[in-house]
C-alpha atoms as one frame of an Amber mdcrd trajectory, in Angstrom:
protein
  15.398  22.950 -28.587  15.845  24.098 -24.677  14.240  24.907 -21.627  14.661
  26.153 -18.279  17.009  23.274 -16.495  16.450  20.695 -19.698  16.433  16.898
 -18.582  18.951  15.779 -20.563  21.775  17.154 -23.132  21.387  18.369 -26.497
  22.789  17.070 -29.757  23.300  19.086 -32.684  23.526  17.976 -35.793  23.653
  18.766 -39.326  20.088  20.892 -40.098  17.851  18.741 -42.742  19.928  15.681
 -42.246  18.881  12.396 -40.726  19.037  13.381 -36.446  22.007  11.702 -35.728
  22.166   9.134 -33.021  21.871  10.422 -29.415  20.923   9.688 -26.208  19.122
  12.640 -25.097  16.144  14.550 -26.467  17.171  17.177 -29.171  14.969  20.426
 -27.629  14.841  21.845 -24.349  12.410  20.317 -21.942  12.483  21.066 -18.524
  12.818  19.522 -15.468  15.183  16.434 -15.159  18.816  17.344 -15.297  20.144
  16.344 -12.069  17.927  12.816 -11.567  19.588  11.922 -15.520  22.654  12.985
 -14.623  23.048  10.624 -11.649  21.172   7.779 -13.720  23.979   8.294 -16.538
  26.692   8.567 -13.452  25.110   4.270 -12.659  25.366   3.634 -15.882  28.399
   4.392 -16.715  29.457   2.665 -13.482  27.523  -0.220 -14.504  29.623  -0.326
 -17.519  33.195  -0.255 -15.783  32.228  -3.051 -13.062  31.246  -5.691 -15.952
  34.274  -4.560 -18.121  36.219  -5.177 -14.749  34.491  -8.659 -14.229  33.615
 -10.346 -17.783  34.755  -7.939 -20.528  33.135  -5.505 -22.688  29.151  -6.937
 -22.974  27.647  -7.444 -26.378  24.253  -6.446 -27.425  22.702  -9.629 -27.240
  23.806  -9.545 -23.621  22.538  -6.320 -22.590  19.254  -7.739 -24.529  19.401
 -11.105 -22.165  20.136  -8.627 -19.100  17.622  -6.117 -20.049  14.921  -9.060
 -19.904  15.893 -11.227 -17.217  18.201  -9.245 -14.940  17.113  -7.510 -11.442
  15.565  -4.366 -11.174  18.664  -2.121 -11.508  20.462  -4.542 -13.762  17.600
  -3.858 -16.480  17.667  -0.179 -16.863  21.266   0.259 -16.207  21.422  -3.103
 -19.116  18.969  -0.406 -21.030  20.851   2.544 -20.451  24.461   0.961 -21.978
  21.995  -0.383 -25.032  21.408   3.088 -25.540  25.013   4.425 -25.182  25.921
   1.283 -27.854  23.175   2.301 -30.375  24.824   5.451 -30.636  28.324   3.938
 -30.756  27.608   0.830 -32.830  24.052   1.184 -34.153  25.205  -2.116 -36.989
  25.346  -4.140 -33.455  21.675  -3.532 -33.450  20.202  -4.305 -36.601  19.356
  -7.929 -35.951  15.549  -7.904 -36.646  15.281 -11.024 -33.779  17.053  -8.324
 -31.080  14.905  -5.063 -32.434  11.791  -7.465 -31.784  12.980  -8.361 -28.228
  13.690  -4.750 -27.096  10.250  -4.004 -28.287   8.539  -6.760 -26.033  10.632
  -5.789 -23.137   9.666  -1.983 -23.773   6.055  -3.192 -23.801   6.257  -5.468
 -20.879   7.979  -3.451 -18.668   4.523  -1.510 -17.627   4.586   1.826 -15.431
   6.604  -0.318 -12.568   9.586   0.204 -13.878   9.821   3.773 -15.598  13.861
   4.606 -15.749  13.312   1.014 -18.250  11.268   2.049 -20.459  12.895   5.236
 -20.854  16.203   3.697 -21.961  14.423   1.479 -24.304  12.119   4.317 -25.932
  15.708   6.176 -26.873  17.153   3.102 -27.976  14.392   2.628 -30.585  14.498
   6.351 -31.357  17.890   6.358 -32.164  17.526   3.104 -34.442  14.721   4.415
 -36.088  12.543   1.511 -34.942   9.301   2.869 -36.997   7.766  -0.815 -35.571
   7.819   0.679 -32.358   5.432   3.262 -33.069   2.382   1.991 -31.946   4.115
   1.359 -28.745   5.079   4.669 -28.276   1.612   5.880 -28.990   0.131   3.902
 -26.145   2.252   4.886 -23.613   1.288   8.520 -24.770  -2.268   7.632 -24.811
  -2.490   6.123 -21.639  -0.410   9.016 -19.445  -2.959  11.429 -21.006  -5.497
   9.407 -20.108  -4.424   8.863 -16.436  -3.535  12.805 -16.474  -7.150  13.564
 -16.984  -8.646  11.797 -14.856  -6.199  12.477 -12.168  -4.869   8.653 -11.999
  -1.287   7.952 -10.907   0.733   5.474 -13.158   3.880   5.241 -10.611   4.837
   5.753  -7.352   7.027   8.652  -8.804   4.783  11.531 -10.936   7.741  13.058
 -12.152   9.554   9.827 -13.188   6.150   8.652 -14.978   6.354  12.394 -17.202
   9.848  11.450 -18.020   8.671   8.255 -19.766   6.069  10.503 -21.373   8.197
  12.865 -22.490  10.911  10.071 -23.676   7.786   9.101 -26.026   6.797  11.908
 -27.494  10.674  12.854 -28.124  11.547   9.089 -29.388   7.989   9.539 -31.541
   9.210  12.480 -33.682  12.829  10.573 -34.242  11.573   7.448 -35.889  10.597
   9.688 -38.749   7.586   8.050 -39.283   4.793  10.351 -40.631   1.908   8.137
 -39.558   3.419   9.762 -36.101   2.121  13.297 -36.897  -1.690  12.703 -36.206
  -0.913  12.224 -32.220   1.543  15.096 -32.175  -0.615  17.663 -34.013  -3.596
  16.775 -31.916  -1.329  17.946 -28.774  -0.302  20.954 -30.109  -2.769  22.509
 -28.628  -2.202  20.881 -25.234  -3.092  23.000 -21.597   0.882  21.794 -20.336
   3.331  24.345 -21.857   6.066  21.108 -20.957   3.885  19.019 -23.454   3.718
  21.771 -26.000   7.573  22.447 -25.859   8.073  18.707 -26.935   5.719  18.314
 -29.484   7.121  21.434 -31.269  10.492  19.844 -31.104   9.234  16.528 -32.215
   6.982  17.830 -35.164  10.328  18.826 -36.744  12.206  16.118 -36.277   9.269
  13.654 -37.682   9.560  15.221 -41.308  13.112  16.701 -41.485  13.585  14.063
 -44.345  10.848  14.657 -46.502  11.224  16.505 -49.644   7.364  17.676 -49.348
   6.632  19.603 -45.901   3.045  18.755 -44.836   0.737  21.659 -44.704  -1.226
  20.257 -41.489   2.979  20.422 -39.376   3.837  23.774 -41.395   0.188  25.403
 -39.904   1.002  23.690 -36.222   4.628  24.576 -36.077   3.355  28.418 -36.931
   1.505  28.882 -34.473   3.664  27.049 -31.962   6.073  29.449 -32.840   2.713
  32.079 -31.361   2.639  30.498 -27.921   2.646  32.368 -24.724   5.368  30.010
 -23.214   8.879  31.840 -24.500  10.261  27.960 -24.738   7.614  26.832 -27.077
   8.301  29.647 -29.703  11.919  28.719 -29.533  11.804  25.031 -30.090   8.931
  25.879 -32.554  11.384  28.204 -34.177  13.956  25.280 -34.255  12.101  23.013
 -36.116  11.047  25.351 -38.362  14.850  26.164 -39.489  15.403  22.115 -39.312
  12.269  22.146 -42.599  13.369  24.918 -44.188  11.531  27.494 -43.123  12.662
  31.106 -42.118   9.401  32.394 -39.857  11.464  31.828 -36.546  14.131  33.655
 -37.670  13.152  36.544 -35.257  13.312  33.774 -32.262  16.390  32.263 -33.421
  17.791  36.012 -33.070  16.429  36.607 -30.158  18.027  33.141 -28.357  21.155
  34.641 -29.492  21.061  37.084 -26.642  21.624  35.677 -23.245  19.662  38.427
 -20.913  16.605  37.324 -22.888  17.367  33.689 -22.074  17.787  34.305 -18.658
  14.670  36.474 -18.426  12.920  32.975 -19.140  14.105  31.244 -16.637  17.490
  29.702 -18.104  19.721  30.189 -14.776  22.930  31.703 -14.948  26.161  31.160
 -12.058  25.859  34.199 -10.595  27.721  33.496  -7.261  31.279  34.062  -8.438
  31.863  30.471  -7.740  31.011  29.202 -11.737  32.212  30.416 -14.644  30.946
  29.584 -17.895  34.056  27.992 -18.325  32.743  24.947 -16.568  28.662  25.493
 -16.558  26.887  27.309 -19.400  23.515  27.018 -19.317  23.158  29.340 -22.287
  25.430  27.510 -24.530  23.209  25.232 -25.874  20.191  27.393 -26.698  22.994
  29.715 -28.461  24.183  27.369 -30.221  21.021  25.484 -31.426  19.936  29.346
 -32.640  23.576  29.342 -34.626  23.459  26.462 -36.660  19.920  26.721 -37.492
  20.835  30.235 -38.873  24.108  28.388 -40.668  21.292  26.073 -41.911  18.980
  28.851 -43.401  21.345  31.294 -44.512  22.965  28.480 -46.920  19.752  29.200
 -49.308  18.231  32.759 -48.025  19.842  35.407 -48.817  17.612  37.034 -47.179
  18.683  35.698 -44.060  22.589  36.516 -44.974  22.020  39.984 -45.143  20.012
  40.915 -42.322  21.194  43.597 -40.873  19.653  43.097 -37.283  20.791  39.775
 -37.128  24.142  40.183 -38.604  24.272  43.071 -35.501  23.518  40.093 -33.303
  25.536  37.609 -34.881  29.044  40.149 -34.350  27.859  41.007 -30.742  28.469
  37.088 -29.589  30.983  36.909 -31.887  33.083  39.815 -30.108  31.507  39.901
 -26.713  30.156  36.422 -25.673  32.154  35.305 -22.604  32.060  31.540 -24.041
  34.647  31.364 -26.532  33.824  28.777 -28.302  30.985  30.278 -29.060  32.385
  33.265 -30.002  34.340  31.685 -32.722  31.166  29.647 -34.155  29.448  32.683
 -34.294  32.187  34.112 -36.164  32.781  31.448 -38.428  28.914  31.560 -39.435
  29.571  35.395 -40.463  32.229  34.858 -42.407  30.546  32.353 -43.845  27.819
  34.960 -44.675  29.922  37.558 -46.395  31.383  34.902 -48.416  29.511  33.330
 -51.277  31.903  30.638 -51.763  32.246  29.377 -48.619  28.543  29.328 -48.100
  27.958  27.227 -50.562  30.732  24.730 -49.059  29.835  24.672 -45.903  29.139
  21.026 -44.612  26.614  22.085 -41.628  27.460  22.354 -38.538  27.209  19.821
 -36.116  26.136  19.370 -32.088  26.849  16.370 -29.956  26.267  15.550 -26.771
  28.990  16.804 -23.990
């Protein structure tokens, strides 16, 4: 969901759907948004200069480069596998190529963090469920080296990236056998940790027709947590399952002075208008569709007056107009019965 100065973009996408793909984690975490947007600034420059020089590279390329080229050339190679299994996820199916990206994931150690980073969203995004166990290690061994006050880099912050990569990446292969390592951490002493978890939690079963107890009971009180971010991405995934108990939350990330009372910074020195930065634009619009998403089978949600109050006030005063006219669209769509049951579900992609 979001969090103060989030690491990477969000994607939106259609509520109790397969995630779609996406190169970023889908709740807020904090921390990393400048260092990710210079790395995707490389990559994309990466990108141009071998168009320029050989043509447009093919996955098996990026594959060869991602094992064999220099230290740059691999996560930058990494980084465009990423942007292509997004693009052209078909050009990635080849079992032999899944298997390499896996051993170079693996083999890449702690030396070479911004690597395995790239790689961990690249098998998140295919839906790699062989790469769980992989993912789980990593996890296991930066908790491990976390308690016992062990460096795994030269770089602490890069090393919690590839932490947090995992534990986002974890929850998007949909794989349930996932949810023992998650649910263990929901009770985790890092707030950061706890914010990922109850974003992953929700993506891990968002196809399942049956909604495990065990995730229900963790997501719940998630949505309980002292840390304001928690409770929202907790109340995220509960909309993405089904389940209206963050409802409250959802309203209450409709309202920007509450996001900016946690933290979420706002221009406020006349020299950027939301026009071009909008901090609060994700987090309001993560809050929208998940309402869209629960009001297509709660009536109960529809005619809520408090929210409906909330839902007209960004609608008419929200100085982001696109968000304005979401907003609006999502109460018409609540007054009329027809058109909620034909709405397709919003969707959020990556800017």
């Amino acid at each position: 969901m979001i969090a103060p100065n989030q690491d990477q973009g969000f994607d939106l996408e259609p509520l109790g759907e397969k995630p779609p793909a996406s190169t970023s984690p889908r709740m807020l975490v904090p921390l990393f948004l400048v260092p990710l947007l210079i790395v995707a600034v490389v990559v994309g420059l990466f990108l141009g200069i071998s168009a320029l020089v050989g043509g447009e590279i093919n996955a098996a390329e990026l594959v060869q480069r991602v094992e064999s080229g220099g230290f740059n050339d691999r996560w930058q190679a990494a980084g465009a596998l990423a942007d292509l299994a997004v693009r052209s996820p078909e050009e990635l199916q080849d079992p032999a190529l899944r298997n390499r990206i896996r051993r170079a994931f693996e083999l890449a150690g702690n030396h070479n963090p911004e690597l395995r980073q790239y790689l961990a969203k690249v098998m998140g995004i295919l839906g790699d469920k062989e790469a769980r166990p992989l993912f789980e290690q990593v996890i296991e061994e930066h908790l491990e080296a976390r308690e016992s006050g062990v460096a795994l880099s030269r770089d602490p912050d890069q090393s919690g990236r590839v932490l947090i990569d995992c534990l986002v990446n974890l929850g998007r292969l949909g794989d349930p056998a996932g949810a023992e390592l998650l649910l263990r951490l929901t009770n985790d002493e890092d707030a950061g940790i706890r914010k990922v978890v109850a974003s992953a939690l929700g993506d891990l079963h968002r196809n399942e027709t049956e909604r495990p107890a065990p995730t229900l009971a963790a997501l719940r009180q998630l949505h309980e947590d002292p840390d304001a971010w928690v409770r929202m991405n907790a109340a995220l995934s509960l909309a993405k399952l089904g389940q209206t108990d963050g409802v409250p939350t959802l309203e209450f990330m409709l309202n920007r002075s509450n996001l900016a009372q946690h933290g979420l910074s706002f221009p406020d020195n006349g020299e950027m208008t939301v026009g071009n930065h909008d901090p609060a634009y994700w987090p309001i619009l993560y809050a929208l569709v998940s309402l869209k998403h629960l009001g297509e089978s709660s009536a109960t949600v529809r005619e809520s007056g408090p929210l409906l109050a909330s839902l007209r006030q960004v609608a008419d005063q929200d100085p982001n107009g696109e968000l304005r006219s979401i907003a609006a669209e999502l109460l018409e769509s609540f007054e009329s019965p027809t058109a909620n049951n034909d709405a397709p579900g919003g969707e959020l992609r990556d800017s």
